[in-house]
Backbone as a ProteinNet text record, in pm:
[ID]
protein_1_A
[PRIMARY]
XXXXXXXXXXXXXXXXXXXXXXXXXXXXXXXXXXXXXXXXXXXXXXXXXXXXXXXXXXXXXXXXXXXXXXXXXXXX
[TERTIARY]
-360.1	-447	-378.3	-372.7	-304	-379.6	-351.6	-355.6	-383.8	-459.1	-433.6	-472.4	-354.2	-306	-402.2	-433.3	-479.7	-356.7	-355.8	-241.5	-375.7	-389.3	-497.4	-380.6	-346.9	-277.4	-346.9	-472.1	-553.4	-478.9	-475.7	-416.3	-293.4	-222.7	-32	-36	79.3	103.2	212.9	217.4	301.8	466.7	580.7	520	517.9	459.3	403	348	237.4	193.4	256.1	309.6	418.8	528.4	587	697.3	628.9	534.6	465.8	421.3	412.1	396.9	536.1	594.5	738.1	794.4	765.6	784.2	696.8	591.5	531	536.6	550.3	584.7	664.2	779.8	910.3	860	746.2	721.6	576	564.6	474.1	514.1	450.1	472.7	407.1	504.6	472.9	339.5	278.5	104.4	15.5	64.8	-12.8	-28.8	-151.6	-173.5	-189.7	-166.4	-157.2	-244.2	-384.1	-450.3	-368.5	-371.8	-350.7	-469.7	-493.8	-609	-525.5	-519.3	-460	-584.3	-551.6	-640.2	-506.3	-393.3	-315	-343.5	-399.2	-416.7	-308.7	-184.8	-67.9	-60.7	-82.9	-16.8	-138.9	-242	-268.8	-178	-123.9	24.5	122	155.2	277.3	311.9	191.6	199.9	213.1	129.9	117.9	299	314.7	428.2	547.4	555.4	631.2	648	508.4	502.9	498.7	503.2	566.9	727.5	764.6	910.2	972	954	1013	906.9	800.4	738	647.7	605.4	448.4	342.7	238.5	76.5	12.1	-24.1	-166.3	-296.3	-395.9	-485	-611.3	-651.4	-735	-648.1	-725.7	-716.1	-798.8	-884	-997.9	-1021.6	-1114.8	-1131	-1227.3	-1227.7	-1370.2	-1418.6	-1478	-1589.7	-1439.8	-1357	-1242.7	-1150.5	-1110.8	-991.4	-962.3	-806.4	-769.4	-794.8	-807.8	-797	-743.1	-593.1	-489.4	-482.8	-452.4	-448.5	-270.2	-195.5	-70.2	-18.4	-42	-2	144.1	260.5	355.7	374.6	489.4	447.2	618.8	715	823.1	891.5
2271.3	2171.4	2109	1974.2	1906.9	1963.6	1938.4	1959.1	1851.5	1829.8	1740.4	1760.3	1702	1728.1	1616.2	1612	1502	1547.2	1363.5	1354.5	1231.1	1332.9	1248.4	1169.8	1065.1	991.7	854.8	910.5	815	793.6	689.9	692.4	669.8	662.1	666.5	566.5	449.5	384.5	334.3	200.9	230.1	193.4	280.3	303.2	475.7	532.8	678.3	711.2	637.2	716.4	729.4	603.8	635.8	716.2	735.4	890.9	982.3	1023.6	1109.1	1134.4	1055.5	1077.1	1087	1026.7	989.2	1148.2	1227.2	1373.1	1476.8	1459.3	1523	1523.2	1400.1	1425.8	1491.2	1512.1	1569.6	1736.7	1774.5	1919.8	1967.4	1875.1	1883.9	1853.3	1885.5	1895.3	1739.6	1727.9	1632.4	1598.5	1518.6	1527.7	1541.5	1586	1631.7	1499.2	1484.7	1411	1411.4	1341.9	1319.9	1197.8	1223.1	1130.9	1113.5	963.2	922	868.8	919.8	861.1	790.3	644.7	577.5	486.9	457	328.9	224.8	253.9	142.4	40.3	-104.3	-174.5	-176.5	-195.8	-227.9	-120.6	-37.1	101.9	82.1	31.7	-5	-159.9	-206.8	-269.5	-159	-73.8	-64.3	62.5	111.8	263.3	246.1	141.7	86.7	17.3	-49.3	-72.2	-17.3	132.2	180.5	250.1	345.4	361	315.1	174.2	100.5	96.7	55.8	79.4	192.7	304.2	432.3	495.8	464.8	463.6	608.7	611.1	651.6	570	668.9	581.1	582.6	495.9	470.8	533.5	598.5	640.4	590.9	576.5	487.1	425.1	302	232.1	187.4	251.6	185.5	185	60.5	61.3	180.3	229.6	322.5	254.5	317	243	236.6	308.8	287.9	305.9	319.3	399.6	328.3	385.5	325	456.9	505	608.3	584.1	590.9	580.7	685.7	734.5	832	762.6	869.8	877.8	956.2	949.8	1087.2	1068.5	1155.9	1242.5	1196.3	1102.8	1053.5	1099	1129.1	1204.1	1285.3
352.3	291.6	170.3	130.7	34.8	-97.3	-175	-315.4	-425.6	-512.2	-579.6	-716.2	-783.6	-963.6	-991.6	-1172.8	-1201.6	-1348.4	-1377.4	-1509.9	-1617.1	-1706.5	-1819.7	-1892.8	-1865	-1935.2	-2048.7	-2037.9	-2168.2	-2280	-2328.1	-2457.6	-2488.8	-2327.5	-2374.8	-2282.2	-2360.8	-2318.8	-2196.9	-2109	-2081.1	-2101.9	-2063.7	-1964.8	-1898.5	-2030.3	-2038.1	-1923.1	-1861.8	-1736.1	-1630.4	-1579.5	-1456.5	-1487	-1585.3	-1648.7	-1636	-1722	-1647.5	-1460.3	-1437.4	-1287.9	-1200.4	-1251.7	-1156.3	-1191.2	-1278.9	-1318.8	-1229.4	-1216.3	-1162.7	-1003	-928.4	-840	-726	-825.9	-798.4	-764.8	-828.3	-809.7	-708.8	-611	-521	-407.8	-290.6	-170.8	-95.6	3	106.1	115.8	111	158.3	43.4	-86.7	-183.4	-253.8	-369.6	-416.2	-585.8	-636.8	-810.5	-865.1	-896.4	-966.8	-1124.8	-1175.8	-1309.1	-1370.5	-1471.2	-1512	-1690.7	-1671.8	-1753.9	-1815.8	-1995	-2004.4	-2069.8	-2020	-1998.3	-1912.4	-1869.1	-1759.6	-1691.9	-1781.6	-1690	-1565.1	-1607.3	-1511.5	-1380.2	-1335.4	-1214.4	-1160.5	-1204.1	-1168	-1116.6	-1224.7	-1236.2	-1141.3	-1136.7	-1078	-849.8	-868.2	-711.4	-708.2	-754.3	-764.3	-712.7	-816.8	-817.5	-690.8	-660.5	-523.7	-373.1	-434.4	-263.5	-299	-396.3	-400.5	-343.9	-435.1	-351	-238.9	-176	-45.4	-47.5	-160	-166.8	-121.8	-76.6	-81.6	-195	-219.5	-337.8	-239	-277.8	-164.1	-250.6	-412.7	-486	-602.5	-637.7	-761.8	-819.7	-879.6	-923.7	-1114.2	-1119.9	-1280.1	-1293	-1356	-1464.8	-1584.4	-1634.9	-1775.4	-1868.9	-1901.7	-2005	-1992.5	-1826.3	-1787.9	-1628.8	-1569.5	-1414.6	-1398.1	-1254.8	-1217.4	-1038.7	-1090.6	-960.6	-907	-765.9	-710.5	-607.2	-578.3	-509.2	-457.4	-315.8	-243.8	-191	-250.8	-152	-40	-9	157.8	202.8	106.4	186.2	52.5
[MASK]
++++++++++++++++++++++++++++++++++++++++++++++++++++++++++++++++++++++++++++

């Protein structure tokens, strides 16, 4: 069964959350998933982004009341 991390990245800018994530990924398995919870706007840009580049899924992107809350699952 997949797994999924969450990274509270409130408060840091970017581009703090995707470092943070582009870190974290490296230590999870195929299939697993890593919510970001950013109130950077950029980083629902930047984070989808990044993961079609190197060929992750985005699986949510959604606004919250003060925050993104991206989700990115592990796809190799």
């Amino acid at each position: 069964m997949a797994e999924r991390q969450t990274i509270d990245a409130r408060g840091s800018f970017c581009p703090g959350p995707l470092m943070e994530l582009i870190a974290a990924i490296k230590n999870i398995e195929v299939g697993d998933e890593i919510e970001v919870l950013s109130s950077d706007k950029g980083s629902a840009n930047d984070i989808p982004a990044w993961a079609k580049k190197v060929g992750h899924e985005v699986v949510e992107n959604n606004e919250r009341d003060d925050h993104w809350s991206i989700t990115v699952r592990r796809a190799k």
